[in-house]
C-alpha positions as YAML, in Angstrom:
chain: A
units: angstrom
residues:
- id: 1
  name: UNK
  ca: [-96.97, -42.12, 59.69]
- id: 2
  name: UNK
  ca: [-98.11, -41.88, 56.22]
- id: 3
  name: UNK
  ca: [-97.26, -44.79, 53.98]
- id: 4
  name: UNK
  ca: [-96.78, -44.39, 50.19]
- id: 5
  name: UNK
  ca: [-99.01, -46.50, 48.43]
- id: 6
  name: UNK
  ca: [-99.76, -45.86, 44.73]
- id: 7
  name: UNK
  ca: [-102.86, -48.02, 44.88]
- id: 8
  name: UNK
  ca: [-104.43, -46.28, 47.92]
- id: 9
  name: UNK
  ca: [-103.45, -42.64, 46.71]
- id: 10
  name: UNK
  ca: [-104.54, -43.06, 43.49]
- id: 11
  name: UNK
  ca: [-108.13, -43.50, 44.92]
- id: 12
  name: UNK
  ca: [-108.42, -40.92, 47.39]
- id: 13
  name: UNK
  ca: [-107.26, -38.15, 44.71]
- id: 14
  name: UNK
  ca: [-110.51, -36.85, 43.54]
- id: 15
  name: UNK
  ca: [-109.49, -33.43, 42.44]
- id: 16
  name: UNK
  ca: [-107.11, -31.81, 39.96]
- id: 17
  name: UNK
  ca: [-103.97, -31.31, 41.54]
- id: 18
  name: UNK
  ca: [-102.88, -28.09, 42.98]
- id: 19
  name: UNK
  ca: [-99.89, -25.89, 41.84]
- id: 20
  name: UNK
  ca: [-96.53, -27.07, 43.35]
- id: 21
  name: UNK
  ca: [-95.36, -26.61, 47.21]
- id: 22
  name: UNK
  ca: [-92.12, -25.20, 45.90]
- id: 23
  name: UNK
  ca: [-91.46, -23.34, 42.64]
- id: 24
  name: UNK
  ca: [-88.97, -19.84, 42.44]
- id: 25
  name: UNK
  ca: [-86.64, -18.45, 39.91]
- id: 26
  name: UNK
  ca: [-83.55, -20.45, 39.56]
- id: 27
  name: UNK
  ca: [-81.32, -17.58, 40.03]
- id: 28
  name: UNK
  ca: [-82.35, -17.81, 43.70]
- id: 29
  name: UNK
  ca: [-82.00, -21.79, 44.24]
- id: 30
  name: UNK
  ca: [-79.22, -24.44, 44.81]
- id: 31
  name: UNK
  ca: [-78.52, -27.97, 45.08]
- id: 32
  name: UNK
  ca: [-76.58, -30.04, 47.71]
- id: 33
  name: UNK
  ca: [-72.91, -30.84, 45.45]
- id: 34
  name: UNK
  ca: [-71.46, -33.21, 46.77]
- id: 35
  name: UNK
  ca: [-69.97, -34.83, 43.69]
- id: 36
  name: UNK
  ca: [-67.40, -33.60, 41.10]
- id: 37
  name: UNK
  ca: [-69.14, -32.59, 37.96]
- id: 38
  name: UNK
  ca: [-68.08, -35.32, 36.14]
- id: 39
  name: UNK
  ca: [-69.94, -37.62, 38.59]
- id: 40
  name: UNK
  ca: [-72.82, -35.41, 38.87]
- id: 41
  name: UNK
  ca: [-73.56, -35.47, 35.09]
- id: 42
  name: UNK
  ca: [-73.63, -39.59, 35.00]
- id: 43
  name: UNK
  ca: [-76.19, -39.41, 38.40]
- id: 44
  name: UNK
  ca: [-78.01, -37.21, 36.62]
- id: 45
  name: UNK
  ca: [-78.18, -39.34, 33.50]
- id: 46
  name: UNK
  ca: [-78.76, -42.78, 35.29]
- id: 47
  name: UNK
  ca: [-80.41, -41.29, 38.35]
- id: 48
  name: UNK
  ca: [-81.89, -44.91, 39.33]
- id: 49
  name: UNK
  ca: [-78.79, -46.51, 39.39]
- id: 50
  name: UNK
  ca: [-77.11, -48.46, 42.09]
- id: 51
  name: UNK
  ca: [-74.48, -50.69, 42.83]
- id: 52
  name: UNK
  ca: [-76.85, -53.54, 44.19]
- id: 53
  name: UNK
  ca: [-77.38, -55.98, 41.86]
- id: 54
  name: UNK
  ca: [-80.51, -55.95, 39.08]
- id: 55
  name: UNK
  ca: [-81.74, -59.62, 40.93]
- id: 56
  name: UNK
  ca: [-81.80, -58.18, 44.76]
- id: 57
  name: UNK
  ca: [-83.48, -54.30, 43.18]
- id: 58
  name: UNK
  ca: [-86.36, -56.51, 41.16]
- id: 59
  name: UNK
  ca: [-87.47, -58.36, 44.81]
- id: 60
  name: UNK
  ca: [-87.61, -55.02, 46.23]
- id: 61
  name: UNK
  ca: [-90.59, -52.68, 46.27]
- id: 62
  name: UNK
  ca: [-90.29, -48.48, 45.14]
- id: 63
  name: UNK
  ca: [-90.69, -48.34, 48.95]
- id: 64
  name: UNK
  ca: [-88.24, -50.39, 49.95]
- id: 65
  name: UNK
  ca: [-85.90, -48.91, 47.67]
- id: 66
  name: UNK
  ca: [-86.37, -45.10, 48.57]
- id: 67
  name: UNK
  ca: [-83.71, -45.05, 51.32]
- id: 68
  name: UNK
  ca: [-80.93, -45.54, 48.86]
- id: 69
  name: UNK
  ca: [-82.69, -43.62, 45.83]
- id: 70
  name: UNK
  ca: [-83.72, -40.58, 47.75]
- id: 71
  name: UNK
  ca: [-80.99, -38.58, 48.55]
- id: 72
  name: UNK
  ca: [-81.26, -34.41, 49.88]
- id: 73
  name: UNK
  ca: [-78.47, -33.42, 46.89]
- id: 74
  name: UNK
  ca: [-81.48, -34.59, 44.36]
- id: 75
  name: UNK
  ca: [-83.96, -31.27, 45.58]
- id: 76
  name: UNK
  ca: [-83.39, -27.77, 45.05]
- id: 77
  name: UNK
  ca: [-83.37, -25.37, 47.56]
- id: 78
  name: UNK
  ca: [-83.56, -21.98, 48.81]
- id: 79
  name: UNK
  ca: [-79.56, -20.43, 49.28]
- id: 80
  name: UNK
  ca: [-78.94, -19.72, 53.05]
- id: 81
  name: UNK
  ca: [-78.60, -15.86, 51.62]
- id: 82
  name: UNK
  ca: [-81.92, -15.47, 50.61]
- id: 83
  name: UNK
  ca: [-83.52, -17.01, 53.10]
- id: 84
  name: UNK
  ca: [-81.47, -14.08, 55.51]
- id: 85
  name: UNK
  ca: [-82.41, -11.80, 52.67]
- id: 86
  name: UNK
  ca: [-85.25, -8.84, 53.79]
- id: 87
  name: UNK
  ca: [-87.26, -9.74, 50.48]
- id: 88
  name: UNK
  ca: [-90.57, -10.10, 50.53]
- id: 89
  name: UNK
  ca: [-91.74, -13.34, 52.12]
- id: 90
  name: UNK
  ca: [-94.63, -13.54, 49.52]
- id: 91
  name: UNK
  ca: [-91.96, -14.41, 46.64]
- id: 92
  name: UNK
  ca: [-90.75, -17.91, 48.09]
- id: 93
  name: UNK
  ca: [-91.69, -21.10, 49.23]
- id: 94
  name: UNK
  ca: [-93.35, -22.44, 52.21]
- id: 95
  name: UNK
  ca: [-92.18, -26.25, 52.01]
- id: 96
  name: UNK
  ca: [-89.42, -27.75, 53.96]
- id: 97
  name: UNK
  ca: [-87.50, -30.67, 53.66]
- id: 98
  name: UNK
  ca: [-86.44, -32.88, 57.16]
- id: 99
  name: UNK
  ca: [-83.16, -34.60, 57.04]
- id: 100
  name: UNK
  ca: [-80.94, -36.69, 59.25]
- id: 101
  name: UNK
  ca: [-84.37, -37.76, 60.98]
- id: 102
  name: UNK
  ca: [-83.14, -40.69, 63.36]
- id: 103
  name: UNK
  ca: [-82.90, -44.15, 61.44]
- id: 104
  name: UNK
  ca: [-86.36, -45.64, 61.74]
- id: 105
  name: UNK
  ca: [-86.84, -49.42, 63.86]
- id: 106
  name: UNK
  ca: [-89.36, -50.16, 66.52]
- id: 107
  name: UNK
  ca: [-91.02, -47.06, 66.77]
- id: 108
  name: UNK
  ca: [-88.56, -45.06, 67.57]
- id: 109
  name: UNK
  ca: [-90.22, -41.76, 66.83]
- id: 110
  name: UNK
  ca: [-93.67, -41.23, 65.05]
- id: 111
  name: UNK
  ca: [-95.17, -38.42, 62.54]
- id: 112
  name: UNK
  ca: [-96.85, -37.03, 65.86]
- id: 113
  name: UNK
  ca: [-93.23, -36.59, 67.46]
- id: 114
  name: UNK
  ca: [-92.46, -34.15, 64.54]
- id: 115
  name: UNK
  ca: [-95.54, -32.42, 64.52]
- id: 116
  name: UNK
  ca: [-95.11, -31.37, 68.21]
- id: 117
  name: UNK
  ca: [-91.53, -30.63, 67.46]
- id: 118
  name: UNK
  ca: [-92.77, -27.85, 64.82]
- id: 119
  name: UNK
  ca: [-96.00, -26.58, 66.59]
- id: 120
  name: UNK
  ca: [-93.80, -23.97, 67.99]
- id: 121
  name: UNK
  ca: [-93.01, -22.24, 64.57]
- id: 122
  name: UNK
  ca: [-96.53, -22.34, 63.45]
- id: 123
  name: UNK
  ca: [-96.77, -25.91, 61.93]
- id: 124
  name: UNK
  ca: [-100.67, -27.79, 62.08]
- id: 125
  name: UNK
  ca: [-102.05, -30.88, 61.12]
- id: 126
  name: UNK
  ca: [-103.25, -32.12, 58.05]
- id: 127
  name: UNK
  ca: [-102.65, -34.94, 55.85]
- id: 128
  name: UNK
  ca: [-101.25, -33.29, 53.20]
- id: 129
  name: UNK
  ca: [-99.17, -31.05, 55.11]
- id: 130
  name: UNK
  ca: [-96.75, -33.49, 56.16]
- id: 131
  name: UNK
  ca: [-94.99, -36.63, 54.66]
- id: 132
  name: UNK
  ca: [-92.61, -38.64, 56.60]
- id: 133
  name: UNK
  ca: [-90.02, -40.87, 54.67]
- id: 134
  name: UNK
  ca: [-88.32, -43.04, 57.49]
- id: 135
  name: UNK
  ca: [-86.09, -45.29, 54.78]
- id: 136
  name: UNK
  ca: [-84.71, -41.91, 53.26]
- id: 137
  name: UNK
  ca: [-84.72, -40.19, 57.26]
- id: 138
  name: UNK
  ca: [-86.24, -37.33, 55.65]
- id: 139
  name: UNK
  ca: [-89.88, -35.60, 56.18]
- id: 140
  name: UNK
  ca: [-91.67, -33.18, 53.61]
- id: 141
  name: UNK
  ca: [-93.35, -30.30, 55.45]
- id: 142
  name: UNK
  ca: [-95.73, -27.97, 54.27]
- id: 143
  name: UNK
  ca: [-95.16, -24.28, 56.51]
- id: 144
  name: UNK
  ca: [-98.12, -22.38, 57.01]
- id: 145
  name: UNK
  ca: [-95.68, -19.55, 55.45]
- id: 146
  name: UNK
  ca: [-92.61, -18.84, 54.14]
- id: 147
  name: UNK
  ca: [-91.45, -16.49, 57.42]
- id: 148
  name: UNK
  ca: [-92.63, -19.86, 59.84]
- id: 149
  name: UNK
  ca: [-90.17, -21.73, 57.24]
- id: 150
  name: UNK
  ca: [-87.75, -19.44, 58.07]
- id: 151
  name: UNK
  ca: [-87.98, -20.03, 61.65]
- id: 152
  name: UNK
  ca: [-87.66, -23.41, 61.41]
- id: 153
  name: UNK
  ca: [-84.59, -23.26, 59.56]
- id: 154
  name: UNK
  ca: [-82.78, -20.72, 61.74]
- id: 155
  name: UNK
  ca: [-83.69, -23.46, 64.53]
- id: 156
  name: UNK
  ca: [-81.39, -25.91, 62.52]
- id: 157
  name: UNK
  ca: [-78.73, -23.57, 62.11]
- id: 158
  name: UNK
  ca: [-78.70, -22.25, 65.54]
- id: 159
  name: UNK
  ca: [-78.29, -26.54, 66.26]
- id: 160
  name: UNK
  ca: [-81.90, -26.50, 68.40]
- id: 161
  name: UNK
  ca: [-83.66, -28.53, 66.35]
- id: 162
  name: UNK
  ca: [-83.24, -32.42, 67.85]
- id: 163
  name: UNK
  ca: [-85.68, -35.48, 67.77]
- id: 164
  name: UNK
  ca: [-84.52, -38.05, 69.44]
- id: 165
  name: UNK
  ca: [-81.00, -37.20, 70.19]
- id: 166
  name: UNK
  ca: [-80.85, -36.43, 66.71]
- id: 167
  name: UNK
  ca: [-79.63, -32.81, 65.13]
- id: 168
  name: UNK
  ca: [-81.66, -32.12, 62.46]
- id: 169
  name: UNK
  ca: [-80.76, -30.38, 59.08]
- id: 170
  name: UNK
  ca: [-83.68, -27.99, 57.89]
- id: 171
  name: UNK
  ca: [-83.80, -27.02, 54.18]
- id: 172
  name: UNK
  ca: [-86.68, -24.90, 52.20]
- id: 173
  name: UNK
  ca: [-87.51, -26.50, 49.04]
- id: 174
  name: UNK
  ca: [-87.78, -24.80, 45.73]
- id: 175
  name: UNK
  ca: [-88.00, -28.11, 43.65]
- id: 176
  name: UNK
  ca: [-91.60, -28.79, 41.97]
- id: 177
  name: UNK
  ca: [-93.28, -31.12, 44.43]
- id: 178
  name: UNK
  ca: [-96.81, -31.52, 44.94]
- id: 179
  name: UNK
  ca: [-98.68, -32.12, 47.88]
- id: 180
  name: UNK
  ca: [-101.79, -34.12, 47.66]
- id: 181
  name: UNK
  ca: [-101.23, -37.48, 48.05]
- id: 182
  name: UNK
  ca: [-101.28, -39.35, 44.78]
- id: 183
  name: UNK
  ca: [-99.35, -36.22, 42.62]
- id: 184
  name: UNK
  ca: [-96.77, -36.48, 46.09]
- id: 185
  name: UNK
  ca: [-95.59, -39.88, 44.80]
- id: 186
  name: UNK
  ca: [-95.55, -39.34, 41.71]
- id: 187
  name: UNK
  ca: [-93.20, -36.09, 42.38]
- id: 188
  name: UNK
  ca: [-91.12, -38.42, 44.25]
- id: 189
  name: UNK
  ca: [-90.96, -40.91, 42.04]
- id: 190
  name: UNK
  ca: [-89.39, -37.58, 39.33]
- id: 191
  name: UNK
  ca: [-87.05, -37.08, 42.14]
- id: 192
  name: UNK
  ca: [-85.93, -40.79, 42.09]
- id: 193
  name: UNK
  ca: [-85.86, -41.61, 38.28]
- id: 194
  name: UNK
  ca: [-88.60, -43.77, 38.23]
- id: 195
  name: UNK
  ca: [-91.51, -43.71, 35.76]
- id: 196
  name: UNK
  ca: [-94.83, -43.77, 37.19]
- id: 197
  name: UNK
  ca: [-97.21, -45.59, 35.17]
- id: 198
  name: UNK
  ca: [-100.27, -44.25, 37.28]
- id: 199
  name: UNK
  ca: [-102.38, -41.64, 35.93]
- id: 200
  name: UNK
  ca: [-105.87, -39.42, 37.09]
- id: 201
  name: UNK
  ca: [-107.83, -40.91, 34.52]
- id: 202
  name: UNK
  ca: [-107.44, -44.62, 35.14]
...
């Protein structure tokens, strides 16, 4: 699987970074709620914050962390209405977030498992088409269209989408993220509340 490491990303990104995966009109996206608003305007304030304590989060790496940080009600999506809708396919999104992946330990399942799991609706290789977060049990994954999206997500609502013994829950993305490697990280590292103090030009 891919690892996220700021060091090594930061060295293979060579070029100027491409225009975000996802990016609609917010008339046409959601969120996961699964707060009352009065809780969802404090996690949006303090979006970094946790109940662990300040000594145990310093000995931990960004990495480390992500399982607790990264969270699906943090990403906008797609509503399940207009992704039924018979609008053109050209106006939305191609990338698809993964969750409820099975928790990671002892190789469980690898990035190649999911890739074979998506061939069927159109899915192929590349490095920056697919990022697998086992601490979070998510997976970012770039469709080769929005309709191939579309099938994948139907697959998760129809309940025949499994790894592993594992149902899995299929959403299509609308939140900015970027998909080359070192402006990926730094995208989730937005998503998280962290500040990234890596640039291009260093």
């Amino acid at each position: 699987m891919q690892s996220i490491n700021p060091a090594t990303v930061e060295e293979t990104q060579t070029v100027p970074p491409p225009a975000a995966a996802g990016v609609v009109s917010p008339e046409l996206t959601s969120a996961v709620k699964t707060e009352p608003p009065a809780a969802e305007a404090a996690a949006d304030q303090q979006p970094a914050a946790s109940a662990s304590s300040p000594a145990v989060d310093a000995s931990l790496t960004v990495g480390e962390k992500l399982g607790r940080l990264l969270r699906p009600e943090q990403i906008h999506y797609l509503r399940e209405n207009v992704i039924m809708s018979k609008k053109s396919y050209s106006l939305y999104t191609r990338l698809v977030l993964l969750s409820n992946l099975p928790k990671y330990h002892d190789g469980c399942y690898t990035e190649n498992g999911i890739v074979n799991l998506l061939h069927e609706f159109g899915f192929y290789y590349k490095d920056t088409n697919i990022y697998v977060i086992p601490q979070a049990c998510m997976a970012f994954v770039l469709m080769p269209s929005f309709r191939c999206a579309k099938q994948v997500f139907m697959a998760s609502k129809n309940d025949s989408l499994t790894l592993n013994g594992s149902k899995l829950s299929v959403r299509i993305i609308t939140s900015k993220i970027f998909m080359e490697p070192f402006e990926f990280y730094k995208s989730l590292m937005d998503l998280v509340g962290f500040v990234s103090t890596f640039n291009l030009s260093s």
